[in-house]
C-alpha positions in Angstrom: 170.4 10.3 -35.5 171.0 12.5 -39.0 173.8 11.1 -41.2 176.0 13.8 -40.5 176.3 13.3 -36.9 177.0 10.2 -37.5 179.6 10.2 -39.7 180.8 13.3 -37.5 181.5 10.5 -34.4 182.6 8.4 -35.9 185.2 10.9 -37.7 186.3 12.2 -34.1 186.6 8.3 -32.9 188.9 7.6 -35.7 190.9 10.2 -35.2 191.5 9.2 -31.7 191.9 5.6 -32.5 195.3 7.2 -35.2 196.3 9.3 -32.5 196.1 6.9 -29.6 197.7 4.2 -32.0 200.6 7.0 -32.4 200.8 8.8 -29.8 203.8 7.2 -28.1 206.3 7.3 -31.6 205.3 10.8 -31.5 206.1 11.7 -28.1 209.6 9.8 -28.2 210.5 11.9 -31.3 208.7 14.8 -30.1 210.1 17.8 -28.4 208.9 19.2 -25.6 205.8 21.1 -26.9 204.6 18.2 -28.9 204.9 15.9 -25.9 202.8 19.1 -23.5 200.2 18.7 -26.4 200.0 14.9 -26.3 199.9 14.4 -22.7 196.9 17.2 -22.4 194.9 15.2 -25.5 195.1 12.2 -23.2 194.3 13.2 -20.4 194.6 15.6 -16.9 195.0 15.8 -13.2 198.5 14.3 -13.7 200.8 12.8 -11.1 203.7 11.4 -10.5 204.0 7.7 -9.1 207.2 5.9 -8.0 208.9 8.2 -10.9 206.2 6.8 -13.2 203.7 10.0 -14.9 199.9 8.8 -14.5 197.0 10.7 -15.6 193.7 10.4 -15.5 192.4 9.7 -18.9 190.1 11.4 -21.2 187.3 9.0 -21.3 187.9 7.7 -25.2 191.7 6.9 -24.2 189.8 5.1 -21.3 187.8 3.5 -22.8 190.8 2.1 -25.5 192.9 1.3 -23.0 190.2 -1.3 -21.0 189.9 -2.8 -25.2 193.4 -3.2 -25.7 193.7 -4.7 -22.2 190.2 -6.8 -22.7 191.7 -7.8 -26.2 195.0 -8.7 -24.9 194.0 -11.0 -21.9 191.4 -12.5 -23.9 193.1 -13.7 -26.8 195.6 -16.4 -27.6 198.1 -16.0 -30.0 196.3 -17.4 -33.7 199.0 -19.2 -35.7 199.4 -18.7 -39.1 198.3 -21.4 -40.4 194.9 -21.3 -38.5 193.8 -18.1 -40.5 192.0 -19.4 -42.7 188.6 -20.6 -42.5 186.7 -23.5 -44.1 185.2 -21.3 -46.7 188.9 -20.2 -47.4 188.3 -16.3 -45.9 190.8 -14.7 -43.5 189.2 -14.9 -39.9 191.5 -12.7 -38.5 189.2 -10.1 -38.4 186.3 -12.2 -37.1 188.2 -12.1 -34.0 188.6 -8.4 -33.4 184.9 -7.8 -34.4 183.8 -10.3 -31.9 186.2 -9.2 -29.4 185.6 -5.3 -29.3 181.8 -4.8 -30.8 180.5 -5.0 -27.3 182.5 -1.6 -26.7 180.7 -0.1 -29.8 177.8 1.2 -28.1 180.2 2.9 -25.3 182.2 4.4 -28.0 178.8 5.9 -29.4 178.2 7.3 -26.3 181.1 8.8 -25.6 181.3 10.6 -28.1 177.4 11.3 -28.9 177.9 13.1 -25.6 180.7 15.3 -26.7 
């Protein structure tokens, strides 16, 4: 793969990551055409559900939601005091690298196949 696709990726994967991670402060403060443009970013074939909007998601927003959810029921909350390691580093990290790298070669993908 040349560098610049691959810097190009991972560009466009960061820039979903910021707007996922934003996306529901801006549509509260929104107005109407900025929530129109954040709803079509995430996703289409929308539907309304027991007064609840669904859509089907792009596959990036997808694929963030199944990590958040994978992160959150696979975690337990890391005291404070437990941060810090033997060597004295922070491992608070360690446990978001291990817990989302096996989604980094769907990520790839994804967007590879843009």
């Amino acid at each position: 793969v040349h560098e610049s696709q691959t810097k190009s990726w991972i560009d466009e994967a960061y820039d979903d990551f910021c707007f996922a991670n934003n996306a529901k402060e801006l549509f509260i403060k929104g107005d109407d055409e900025v929530k129109r443009e954040i709803l079509c970013r995430l996703g289409s074939n929308w539907v309304v559900n027991n007064k609840k909007l669904l859509p089907v998601l792009h596959k990036q927003y997808d694929l963030l939601l199944r990590m958040y959810n994978f992160d959150r029921q696979n975690s337990p909350l890391v005291e404070p005091a437990n941060l810090q390691s033997e060597t004295g580093k922070n491992r608070s990290l360690e446990r978001a690298f291990t817990m989302w790298l096996p989604f980094l070669d769907e990520v790839r993908t994804i967007y590879q196949n843009k």
